[in-house]
Predicted model as a PDB file, atoms N, CA, C, CB and O in Angstrom, pLDDT in the B-factor column:
MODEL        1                                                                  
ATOM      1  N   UNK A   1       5.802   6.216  -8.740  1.00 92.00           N  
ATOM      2  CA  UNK A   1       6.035   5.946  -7.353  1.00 92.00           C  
ATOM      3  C   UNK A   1       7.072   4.822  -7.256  1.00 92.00           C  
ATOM      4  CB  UNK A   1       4.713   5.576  -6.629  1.00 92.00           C  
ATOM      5  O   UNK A   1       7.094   3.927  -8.101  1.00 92.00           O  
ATOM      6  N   UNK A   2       8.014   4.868  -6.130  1.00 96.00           N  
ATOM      7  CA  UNK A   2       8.457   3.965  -6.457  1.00 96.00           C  
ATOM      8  C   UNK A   2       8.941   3.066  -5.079  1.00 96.00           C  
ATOM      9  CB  UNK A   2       9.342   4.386  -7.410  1.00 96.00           C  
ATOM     10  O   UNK A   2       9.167   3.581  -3.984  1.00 96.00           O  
ATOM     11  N   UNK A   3       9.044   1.673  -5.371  1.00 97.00           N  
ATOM     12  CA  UNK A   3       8.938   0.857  -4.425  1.00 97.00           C  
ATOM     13  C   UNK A   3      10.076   0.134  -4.158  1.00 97.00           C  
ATOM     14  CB  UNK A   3       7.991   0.141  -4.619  1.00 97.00           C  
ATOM     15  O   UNK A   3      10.848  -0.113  -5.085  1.00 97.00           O  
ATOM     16  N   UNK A   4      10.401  -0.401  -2.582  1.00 98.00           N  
ATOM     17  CA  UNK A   4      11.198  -1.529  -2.472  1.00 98.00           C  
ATOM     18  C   UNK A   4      10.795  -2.584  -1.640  1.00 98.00           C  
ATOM     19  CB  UNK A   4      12.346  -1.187  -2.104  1.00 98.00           C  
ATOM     20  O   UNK A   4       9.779  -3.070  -1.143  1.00 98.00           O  
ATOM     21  N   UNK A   5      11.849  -2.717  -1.688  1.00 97.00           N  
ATOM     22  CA  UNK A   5      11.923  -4.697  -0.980  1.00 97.00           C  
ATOM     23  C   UNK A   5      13.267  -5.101  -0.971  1.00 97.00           C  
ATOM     24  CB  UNK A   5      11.084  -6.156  -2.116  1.00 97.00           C  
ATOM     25  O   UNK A   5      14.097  -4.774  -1.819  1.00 97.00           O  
ATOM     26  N   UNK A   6      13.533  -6.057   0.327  1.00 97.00           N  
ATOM     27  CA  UNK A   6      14.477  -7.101   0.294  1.00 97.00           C  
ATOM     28  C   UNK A   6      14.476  -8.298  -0.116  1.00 97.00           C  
ATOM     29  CB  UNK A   6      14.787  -7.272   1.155  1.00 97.00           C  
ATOM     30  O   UNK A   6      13.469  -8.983  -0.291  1.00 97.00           O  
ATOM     31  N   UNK A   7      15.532  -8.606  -0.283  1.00 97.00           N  
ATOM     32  CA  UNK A   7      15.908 -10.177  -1.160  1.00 97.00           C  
ATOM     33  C   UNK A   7      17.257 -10.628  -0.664  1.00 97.00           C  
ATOM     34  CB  UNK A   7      16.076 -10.027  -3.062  1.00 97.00           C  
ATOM     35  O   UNK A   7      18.413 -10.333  -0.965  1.00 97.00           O  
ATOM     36  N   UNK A   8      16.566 -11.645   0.410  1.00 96.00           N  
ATOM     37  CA  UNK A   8      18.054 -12.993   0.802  1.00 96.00           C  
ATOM     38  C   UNK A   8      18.108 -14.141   0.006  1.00 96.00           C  
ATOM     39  CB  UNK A   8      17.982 -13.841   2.408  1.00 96.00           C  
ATOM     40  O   UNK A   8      17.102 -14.605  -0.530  1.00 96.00           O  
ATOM     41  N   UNK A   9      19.223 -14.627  -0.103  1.00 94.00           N  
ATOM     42  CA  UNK A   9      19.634 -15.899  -0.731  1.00 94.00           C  
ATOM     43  C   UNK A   9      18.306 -16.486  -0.577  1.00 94.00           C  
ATOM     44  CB  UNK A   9      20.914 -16.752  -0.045  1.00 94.00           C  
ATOM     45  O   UNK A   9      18.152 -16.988  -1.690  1.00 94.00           O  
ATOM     46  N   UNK A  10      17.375 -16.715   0.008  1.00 93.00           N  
ATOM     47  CA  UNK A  10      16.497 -17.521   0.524  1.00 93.00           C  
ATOM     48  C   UNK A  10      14.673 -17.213  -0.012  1.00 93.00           C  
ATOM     49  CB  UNK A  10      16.826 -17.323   2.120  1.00 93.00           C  
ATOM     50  O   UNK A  10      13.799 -17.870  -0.578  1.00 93.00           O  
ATOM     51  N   UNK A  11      14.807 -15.827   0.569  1.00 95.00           N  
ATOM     52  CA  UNK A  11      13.375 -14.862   0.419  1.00 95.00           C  
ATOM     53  C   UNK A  11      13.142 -13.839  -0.076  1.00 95.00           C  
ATOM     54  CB  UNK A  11      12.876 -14.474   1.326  1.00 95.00           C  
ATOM     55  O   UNK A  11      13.950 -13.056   0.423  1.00 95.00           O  
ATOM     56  N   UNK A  12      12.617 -13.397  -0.670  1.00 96.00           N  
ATOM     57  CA  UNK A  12      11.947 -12.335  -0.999  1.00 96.00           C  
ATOM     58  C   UNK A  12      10.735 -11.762  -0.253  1.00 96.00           C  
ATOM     59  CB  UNK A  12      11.652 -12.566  -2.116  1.00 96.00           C  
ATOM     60  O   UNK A  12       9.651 -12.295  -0.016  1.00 96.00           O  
ATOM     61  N   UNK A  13      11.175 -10.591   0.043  1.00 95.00           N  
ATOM     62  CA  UNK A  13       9.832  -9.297   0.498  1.00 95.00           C  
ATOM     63  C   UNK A  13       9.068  -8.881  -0.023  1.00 95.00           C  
ATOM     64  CB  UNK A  13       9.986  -8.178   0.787  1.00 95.00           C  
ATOM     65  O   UNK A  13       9.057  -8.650  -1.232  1.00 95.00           O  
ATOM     66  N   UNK A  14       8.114  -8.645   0.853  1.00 96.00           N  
ATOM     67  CA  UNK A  14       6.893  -7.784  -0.463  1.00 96.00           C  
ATOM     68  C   UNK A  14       7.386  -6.406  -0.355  1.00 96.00           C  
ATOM     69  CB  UNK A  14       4.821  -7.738  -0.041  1.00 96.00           C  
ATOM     70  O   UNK A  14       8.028  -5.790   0.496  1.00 96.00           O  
ATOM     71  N   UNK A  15       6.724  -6.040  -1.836  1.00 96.00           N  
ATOM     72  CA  UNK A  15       6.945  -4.322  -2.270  1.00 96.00           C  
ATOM     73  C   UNK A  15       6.035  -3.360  -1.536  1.00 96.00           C  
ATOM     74  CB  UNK A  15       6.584  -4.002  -3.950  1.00 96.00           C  
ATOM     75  O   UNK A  15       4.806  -3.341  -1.470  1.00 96.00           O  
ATOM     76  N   UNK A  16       7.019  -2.507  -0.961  1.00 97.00           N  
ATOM     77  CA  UNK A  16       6.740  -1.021   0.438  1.00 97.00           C  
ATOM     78  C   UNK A  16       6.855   0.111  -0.158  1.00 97.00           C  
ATOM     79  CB  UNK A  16       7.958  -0.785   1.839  1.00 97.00           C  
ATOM     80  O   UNK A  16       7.898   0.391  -0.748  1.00 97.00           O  
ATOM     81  N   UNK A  17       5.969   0.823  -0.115  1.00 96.00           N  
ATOM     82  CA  UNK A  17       5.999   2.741  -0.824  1.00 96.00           C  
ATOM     83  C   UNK A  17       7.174   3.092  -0.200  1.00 96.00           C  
ATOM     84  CB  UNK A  17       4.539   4.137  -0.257  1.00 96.00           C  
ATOM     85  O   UNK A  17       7.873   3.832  -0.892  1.00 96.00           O  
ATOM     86  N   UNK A  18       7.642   2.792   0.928  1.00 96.00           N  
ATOM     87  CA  UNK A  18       9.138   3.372   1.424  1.00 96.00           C  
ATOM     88  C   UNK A  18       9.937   2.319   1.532  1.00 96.00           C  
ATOM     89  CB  UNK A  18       9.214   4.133   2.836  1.00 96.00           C  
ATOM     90  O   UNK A  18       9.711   1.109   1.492  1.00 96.00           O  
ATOM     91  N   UNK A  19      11.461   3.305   1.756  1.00 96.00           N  
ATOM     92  CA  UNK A  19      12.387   2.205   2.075  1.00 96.00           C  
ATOM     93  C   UNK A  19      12.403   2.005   3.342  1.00 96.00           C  
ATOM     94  CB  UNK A  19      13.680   2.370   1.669  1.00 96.00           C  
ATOM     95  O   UNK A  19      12.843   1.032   3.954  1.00 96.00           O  
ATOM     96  N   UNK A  20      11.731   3.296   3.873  1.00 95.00           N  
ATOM     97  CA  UNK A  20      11.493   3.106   6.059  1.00 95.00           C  
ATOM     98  C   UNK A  20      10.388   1.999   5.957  1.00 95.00           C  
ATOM     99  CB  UNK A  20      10.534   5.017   7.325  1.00 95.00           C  
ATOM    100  O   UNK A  20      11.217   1.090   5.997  1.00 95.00           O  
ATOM    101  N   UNK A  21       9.872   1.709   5.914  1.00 96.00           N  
ATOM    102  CA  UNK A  21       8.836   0.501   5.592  1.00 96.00           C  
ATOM    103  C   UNK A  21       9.231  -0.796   5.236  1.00 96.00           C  
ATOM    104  CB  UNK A  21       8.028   0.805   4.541  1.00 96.00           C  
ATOM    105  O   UNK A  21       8.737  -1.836   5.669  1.00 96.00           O  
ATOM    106  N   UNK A  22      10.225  -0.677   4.356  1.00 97.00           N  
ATOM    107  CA  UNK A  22      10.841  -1.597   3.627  1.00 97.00           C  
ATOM    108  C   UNK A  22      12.119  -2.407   4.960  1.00 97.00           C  
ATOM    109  CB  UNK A  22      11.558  -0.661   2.097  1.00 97.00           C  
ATOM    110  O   UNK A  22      12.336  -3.583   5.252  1.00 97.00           O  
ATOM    111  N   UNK A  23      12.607  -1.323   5.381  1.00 96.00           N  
ATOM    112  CA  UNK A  23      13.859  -1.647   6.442  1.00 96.00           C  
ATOM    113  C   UNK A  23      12.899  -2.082   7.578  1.00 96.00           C  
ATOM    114  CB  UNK A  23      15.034  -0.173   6.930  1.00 96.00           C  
ATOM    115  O   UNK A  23      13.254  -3.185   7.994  1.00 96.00           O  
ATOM    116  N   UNK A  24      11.542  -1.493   8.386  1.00 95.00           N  
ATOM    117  CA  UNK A  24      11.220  -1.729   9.293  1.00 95.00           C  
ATOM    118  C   UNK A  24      10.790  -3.432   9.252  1.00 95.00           C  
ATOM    119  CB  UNK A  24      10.364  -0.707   9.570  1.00 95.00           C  
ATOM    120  O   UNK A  24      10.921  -4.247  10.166  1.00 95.00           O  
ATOM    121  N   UNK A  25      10.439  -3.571   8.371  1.00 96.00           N  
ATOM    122  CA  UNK A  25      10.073  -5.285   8.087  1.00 96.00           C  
ATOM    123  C   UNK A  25      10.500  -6.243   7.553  1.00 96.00           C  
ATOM    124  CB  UNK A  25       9.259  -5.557   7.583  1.00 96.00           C  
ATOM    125  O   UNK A  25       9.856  -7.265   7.318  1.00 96.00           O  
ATOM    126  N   UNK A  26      12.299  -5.928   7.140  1.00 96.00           N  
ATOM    127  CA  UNK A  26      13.343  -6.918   6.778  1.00 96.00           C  
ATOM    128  C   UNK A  26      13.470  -7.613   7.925  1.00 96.00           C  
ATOM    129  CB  UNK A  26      14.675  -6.379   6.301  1.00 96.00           C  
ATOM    130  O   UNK A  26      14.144  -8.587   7.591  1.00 96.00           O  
ATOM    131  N   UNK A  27      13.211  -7.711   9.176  1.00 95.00           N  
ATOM    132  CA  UNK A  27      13.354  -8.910   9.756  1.00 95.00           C  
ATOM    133  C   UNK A  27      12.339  -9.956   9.378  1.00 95.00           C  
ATOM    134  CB  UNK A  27      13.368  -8.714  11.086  1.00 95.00           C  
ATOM    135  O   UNK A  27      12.628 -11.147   9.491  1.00 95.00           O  
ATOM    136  N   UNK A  28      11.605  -9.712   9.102  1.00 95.00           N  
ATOM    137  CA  UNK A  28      10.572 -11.000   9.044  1.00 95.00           C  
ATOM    138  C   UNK A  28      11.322 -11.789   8.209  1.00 95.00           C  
ATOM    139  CB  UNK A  28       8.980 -10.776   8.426  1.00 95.00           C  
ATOM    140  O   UNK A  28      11.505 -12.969   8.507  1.00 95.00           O  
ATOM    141  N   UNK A  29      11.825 -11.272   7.117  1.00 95.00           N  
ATOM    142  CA  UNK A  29      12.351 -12.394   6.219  1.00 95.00           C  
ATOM    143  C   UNK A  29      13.949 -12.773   6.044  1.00 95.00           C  
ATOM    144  CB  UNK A  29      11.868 -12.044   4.874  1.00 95.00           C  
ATOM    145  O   UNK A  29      14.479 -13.283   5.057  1.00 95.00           O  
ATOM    146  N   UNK A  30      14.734 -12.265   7.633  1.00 95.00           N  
ATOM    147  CA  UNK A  30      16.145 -12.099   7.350  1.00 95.00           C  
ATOM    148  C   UNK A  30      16.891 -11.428   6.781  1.00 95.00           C  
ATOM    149  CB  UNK A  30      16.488 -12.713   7.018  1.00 95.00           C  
ATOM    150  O   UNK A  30      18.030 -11.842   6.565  1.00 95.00           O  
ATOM    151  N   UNK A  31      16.492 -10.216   6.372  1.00 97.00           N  
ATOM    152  CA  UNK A  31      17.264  -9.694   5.305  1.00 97.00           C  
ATOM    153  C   UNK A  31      18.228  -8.542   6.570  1.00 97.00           C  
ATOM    154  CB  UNK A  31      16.081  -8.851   3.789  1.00 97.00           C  
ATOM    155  O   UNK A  31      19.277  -8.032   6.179  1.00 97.00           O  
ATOM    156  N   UNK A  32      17.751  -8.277   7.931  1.00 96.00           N  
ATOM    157  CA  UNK A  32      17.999  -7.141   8.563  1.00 96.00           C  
ATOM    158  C   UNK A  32      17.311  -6.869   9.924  1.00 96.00           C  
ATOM    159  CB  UNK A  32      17.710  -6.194   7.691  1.00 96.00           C  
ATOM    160  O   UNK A  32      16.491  -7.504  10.587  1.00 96.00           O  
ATOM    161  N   UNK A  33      17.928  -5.727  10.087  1.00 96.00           N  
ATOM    162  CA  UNK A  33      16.981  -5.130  11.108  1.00 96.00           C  
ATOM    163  C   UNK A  33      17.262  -3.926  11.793  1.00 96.00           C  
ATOM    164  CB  UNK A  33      16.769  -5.988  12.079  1.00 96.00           C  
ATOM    165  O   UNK A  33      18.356  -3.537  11.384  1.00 96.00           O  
ATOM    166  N   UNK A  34      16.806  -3.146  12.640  1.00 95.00           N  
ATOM    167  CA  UNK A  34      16.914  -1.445  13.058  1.00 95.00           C  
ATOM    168  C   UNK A  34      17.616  -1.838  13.968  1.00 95.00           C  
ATOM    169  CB  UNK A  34      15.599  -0.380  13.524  1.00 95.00           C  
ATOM    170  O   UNK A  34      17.282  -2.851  14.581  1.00 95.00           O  
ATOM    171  N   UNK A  35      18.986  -1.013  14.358  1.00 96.00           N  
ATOM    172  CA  UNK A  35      19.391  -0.844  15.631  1.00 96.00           C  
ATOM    173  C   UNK A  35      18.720   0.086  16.557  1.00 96.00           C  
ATOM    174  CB  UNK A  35      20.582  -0.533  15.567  1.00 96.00           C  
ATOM    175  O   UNK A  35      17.664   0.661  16.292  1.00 96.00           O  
ATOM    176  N   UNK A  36      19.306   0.192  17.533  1.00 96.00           N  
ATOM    177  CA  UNK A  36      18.657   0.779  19.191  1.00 96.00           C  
ATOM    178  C   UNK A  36      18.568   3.111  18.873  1.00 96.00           C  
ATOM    179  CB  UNK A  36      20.698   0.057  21.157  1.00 96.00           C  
ATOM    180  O   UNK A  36      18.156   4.141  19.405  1.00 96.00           O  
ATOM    181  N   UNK A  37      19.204   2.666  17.820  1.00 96.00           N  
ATOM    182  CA  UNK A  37      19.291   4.623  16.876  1.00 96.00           C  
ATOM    183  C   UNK A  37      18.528   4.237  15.842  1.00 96.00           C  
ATOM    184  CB  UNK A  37      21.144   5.470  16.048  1.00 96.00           C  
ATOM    185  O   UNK A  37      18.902   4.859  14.848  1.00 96.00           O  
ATOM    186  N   UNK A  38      17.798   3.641  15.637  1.00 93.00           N  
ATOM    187  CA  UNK A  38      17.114   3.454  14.092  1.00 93.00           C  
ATOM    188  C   UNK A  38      18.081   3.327  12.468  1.00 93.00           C  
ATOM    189  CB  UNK A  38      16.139   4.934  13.936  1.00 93.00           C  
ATOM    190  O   UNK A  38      17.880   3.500  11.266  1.00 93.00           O  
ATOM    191  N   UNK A  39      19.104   2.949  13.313  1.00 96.00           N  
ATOM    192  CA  UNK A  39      20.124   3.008  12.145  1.00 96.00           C  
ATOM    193  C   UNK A  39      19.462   1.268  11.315  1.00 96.00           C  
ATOM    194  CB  UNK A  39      22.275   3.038  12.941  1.00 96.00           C  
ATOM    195  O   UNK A  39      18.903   0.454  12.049  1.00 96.00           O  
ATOM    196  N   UNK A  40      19.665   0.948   9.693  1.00 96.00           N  
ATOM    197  CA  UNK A  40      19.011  -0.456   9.713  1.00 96.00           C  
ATOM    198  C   UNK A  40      20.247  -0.805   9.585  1.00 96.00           C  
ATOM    199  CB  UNK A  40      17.862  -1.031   8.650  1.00 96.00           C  
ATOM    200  O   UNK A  40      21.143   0.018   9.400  1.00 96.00           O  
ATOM    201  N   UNK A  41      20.493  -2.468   9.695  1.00 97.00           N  
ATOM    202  CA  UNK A  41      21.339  -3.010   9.452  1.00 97.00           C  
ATOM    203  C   UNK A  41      21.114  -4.102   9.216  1.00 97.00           C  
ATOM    204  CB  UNK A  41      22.021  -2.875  10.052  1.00 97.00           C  
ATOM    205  O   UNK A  41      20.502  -4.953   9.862  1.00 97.00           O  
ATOM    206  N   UNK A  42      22.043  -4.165   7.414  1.00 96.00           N  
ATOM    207  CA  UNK A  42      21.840  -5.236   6.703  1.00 96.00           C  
ATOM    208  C   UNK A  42      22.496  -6.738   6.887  1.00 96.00           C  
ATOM    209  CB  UNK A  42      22.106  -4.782   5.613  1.00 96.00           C  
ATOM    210  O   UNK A  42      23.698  -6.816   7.142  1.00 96.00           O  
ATOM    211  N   UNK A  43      21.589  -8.085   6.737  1.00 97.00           N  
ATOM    212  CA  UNK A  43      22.717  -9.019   7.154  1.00 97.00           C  
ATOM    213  C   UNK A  43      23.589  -9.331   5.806  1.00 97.00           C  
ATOM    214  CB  UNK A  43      22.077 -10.477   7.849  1.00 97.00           C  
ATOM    215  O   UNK A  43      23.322  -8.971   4.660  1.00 97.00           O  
ATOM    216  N   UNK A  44      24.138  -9.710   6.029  1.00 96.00           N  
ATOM    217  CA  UNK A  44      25.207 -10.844   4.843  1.00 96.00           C  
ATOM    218  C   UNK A  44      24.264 -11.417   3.538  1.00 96.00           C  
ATOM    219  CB  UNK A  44      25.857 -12.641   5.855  1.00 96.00           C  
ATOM    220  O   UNK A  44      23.392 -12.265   3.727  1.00 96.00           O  
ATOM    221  N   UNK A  45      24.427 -11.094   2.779  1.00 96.00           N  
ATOM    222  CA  UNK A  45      23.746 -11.187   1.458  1.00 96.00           C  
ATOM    223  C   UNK A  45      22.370 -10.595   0.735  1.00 96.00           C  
ATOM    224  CB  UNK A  45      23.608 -12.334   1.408  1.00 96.00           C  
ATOM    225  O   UNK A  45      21.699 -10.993  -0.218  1.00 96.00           O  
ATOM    226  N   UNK A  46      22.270  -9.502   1.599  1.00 97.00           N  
ATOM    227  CA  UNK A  46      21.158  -8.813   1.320  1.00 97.00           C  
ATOM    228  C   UNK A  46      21.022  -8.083   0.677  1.00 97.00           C  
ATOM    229  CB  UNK A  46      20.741  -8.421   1.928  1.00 97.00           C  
ATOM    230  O   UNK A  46      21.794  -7.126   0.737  1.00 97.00           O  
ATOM    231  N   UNK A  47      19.823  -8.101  -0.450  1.00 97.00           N  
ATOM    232  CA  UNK A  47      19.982  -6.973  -1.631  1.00 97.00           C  
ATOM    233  C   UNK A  47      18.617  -6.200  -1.731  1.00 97.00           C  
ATOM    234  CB  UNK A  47      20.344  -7.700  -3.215  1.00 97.00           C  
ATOM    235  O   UNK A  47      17.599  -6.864  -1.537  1.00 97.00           O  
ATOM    236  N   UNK A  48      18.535  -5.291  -1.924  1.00 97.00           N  
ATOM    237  CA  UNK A  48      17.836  -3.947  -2.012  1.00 97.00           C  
ATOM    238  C   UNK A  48      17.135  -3.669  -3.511  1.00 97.00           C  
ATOM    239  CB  UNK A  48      18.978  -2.760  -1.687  1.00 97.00           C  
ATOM    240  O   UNK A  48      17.689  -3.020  -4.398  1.00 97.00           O  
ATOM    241  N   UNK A  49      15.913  -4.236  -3.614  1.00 97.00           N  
ATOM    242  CA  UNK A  49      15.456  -3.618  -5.271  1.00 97.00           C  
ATOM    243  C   UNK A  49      14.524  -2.812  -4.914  1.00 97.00           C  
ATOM    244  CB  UNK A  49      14.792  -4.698  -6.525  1.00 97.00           C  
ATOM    245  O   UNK A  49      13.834  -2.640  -3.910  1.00 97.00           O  
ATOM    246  N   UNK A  50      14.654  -2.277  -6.090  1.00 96.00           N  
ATOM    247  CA  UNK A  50      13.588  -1.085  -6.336  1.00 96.00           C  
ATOM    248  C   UNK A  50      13.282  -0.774  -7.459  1.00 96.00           C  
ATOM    249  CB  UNK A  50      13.884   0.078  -5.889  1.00 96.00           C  
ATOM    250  O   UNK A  50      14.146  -0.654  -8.328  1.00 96.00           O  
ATOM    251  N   UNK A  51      11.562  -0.506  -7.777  1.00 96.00           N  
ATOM    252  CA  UNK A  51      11.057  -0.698  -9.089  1.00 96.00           C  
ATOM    253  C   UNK A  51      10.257   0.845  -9.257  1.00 96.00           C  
ATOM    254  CB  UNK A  51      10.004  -2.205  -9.201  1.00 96.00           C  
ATOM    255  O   UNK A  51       9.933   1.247  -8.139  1.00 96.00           O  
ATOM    256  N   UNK A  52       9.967   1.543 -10.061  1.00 96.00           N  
ATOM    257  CA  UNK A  52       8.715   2.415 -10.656  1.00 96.00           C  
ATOM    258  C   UNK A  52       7.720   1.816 -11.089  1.00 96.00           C  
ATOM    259  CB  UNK A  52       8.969   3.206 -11.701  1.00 96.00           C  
ATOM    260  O   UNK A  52       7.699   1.051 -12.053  1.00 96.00           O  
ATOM    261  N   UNK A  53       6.398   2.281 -10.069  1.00 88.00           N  
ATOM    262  CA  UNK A  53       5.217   1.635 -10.260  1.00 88.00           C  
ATOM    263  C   UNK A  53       4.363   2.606 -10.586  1.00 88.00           C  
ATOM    264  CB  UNK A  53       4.777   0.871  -9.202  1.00 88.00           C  
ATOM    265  O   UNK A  53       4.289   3.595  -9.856  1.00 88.00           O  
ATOM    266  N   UNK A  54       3.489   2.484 -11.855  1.00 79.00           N  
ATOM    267  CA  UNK A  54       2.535   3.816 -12.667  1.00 79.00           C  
ATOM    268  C   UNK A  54       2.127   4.075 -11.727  1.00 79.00           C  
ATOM    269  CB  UNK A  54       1.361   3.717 -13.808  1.00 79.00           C  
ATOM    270  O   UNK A  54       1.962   3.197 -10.880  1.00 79.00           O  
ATOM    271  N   UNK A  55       1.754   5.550 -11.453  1.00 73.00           N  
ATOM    272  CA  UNK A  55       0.497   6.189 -10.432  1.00 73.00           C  
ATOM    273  C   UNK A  55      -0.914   6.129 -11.246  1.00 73.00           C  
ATOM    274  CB  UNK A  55       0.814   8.022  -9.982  1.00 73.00           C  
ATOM    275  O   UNK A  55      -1.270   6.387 -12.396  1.00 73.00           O  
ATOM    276  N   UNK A  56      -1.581   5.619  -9.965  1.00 67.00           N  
ATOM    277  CA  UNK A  56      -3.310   5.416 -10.962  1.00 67.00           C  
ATOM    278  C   UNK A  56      -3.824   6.717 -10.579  1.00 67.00           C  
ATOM    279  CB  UNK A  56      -4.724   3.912 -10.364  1.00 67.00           C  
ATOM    280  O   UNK A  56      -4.933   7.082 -10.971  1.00 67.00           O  
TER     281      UNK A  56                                                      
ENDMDL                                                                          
END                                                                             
């Protein structure tokens, strides 16, 4: 399965089964946020990881 999160100069996100999950809650930590079309949009130094996590 695999997971992401954002990461600003500043913060780190916690890890989301989606990246729609992942984008819907980059504002909390600055990394972003959805426009008025659900388009996301990233701010200025924002980076995108993503890991494979075993299925139990």
């Amino acid at each position: 399965m695999t997971q992401y999160r954002f990461i600003t100069p500043n913060r780190r996100g916690k890890w989301y089964p989606s990246l729609g999950d992942a984008q819907a809650r980059a504002n909390a930590i600055g990394a972003g946020y959805l426009d008025a079309a659900g388009n996301f949009i990233a701010y200025r130094g924002t980076v995108l990881e993503f890991r494979e996590k075993a299925s139990t």
